[in-house]
SENUTI-250161 format. One record per residue (C-alpha): residue number from 1; residue in one letter; x, y, z. Coordinates in steps of 0.2 Angstrom, whole numbers, plus 2048, in hexadecimal, padded with zeros to 3 digits. Example, Ala and Ser with C-alpha at 12.3 -4.5 7.8 and 13.67 -1.06 7.14 Angstrom:
REM residues 2
+-----+------+-----+-----+-----+
: pos : code :  px :  py :  pz :
+-----+------+-----+-----+-----+
:   1 :    a : 83E : 7EA : 827 :
:   2 :    s : 844 : 7FB : 824 :
+-----+------+-----+-----+-----+
***
This chain:
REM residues 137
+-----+------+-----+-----+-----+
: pos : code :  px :  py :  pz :
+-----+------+-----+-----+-----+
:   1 :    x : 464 : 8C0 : 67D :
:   2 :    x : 46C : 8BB : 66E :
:   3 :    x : 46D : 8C5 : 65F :
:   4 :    x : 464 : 8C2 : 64F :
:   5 :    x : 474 : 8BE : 645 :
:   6 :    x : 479 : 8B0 : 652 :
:   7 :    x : 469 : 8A6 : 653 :
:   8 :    x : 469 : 8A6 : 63F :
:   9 :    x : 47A : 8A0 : 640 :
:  10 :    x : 477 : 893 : 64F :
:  11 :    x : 466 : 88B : 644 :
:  12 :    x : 46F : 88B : 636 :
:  13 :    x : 47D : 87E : 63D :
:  14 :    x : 471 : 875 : 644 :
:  15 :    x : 46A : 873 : 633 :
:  16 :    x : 479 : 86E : 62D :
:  17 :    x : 47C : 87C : 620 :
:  18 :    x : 48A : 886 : 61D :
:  19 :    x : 488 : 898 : 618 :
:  20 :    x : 489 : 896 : 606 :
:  21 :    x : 47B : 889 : 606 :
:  22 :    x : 471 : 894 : 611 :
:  23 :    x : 474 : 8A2 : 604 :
:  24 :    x : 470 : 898 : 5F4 :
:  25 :    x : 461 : 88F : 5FA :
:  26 :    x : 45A : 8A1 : 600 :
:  27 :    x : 460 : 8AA : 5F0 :
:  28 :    x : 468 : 8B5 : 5FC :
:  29 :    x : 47D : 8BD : 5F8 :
:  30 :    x : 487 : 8B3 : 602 :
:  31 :    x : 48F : 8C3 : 60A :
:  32 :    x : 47E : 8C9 : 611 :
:  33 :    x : 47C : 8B9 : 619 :
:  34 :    x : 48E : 8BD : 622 :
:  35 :    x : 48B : 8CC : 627 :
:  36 :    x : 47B : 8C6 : 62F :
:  37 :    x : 481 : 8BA : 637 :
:  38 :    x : 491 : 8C4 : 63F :
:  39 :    x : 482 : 8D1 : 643 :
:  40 :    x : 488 : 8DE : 63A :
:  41 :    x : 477 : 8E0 : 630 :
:  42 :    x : 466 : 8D9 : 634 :
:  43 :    x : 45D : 8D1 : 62A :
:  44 :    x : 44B : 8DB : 623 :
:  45 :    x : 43A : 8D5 : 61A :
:  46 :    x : 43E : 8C9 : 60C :
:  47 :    x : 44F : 8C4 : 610 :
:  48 :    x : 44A : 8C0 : 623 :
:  49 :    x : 43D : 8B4 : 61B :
:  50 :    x : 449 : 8AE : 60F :
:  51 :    x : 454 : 8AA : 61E :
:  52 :    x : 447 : 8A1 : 627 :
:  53 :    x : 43D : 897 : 61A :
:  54 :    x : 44E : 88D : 615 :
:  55 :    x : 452 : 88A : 627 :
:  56 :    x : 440 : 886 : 62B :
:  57 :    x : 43D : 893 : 639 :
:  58 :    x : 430 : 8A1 : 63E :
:  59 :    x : 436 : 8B1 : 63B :
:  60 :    x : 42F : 8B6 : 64D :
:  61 :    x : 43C : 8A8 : 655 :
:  62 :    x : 449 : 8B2 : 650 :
:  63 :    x : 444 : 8C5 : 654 :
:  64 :    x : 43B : 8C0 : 665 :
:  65 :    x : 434 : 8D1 : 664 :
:  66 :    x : 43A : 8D6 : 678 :
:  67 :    x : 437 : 8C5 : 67E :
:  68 :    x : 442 : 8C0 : 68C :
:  69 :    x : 444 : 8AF : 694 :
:  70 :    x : 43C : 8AB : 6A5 :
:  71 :    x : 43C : 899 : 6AA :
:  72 :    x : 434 : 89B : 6BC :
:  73 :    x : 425 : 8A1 : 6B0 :
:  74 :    x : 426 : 893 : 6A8 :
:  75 :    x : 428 : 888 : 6B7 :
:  76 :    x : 417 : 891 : 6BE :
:  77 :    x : 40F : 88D : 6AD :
:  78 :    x : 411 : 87A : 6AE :
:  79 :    x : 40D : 87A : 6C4 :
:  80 :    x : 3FE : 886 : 6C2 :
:  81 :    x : 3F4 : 875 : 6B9 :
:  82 :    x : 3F4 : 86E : 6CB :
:  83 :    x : 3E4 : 87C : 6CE :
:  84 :    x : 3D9 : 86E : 6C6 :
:  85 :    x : 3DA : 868 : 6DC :
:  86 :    x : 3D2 : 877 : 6E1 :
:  87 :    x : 3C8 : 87E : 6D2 :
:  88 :    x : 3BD : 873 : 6C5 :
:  89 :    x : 3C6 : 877 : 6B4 :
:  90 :    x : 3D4 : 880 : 6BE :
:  91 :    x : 3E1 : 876 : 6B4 :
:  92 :    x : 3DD : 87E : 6A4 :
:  93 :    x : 3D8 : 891 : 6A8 :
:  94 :    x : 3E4 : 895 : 6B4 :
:  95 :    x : 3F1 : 88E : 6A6 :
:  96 :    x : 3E8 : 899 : 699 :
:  97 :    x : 3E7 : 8A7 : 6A4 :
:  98 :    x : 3F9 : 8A7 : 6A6 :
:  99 :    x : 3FE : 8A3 : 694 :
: 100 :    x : 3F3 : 8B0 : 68E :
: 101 :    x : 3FB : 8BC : 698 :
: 102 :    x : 40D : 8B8 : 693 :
: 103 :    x : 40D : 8AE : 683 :
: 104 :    x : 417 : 8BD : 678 :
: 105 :    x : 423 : 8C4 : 687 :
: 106 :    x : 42B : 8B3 : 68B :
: 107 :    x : 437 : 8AA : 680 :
: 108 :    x : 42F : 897 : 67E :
: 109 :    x : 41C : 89C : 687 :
: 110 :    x : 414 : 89A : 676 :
: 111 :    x : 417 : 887 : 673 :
: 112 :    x : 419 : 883 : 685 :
: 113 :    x : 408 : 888 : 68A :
: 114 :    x : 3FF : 883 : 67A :
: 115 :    x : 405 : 871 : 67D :
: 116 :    x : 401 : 873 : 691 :
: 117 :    x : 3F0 : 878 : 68D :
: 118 :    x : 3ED : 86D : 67F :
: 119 :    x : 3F2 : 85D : 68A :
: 120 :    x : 3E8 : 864 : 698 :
: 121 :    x : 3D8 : 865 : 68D :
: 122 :    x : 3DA : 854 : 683 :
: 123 :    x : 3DD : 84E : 697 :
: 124 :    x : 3CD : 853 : 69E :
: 125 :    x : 3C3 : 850 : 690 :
: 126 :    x : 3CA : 83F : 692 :
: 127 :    x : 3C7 : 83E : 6A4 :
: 128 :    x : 3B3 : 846 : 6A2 :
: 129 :    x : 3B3 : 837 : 694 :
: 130 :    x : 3B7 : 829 : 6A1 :
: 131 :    x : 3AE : 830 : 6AF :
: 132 :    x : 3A0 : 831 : 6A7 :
: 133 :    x : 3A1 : 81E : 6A1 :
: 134 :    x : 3A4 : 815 : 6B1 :
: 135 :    x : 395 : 81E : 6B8 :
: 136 :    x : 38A : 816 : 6AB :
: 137 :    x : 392 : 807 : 6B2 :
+-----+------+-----+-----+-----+
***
């Protein structure tokens, strides 16, 4: 897992910034930025903020408070909407179950399973919707 001091470092190229702008836009020294980045302090409170409301981040994308990555979790995530062929509903509380379970151990479960079951209920309501009206057909 990467440190704190690289994934600043790696959002803050990607934002185009060089460590001085990050510094002065955050009203943070320009020597605590460095040593943040070449994690030899980490970053506490008001400066973490600092750090994240310039580059446009949450504060809990960074720690990831002992989450790990697990793809095949994720994997399980997406294939588990296929219930819906065996249970009414299945596609969106076996998903939920899942999500639920795991959305603050697993590094990207959060958004992945918020989109996942927001799709899956817009999609049945949908579906309810236009099974209902070719019946009154």
């Amino acid at each position: 897992m990467k440190e704190i001091g690289e994934k600043i470092r790696e959002v803050r190229k990607k934002k185009g910034l060089s460590q001085e702008e990050l510094a002065e836009s955050s009203k943070i020294n320009l020597r605590t930025i460095q040593r943040i980045e070449n994690n030899e302090s980490e970053p506490r409170g008001k400066t973490l903020h600092l750090i994240c409301e310039v580059l446009d981040i949450n504060a809990e994308d960074i720690l990831d408070y002992g989450k790990k990555e697990d793809h095949h979790y994720l994997i399980i995530l997406h294939l588990s909407v296929l219930a819906f062929l065996f249970i009414p509903v299945g596609n969106i509380i076996l998903p939920l179950i899942l999500w639920m379970t795991k959305k603050d151990k697993i590094i990207g479960m959060k958004e992945a399973g918020a989109n996942l079951l927001n799709f899956q209920i817009i999609w049945s309501v949908f579906c309810l919707h236009f099974n209902n009206a070719f019946r009154l057909i």
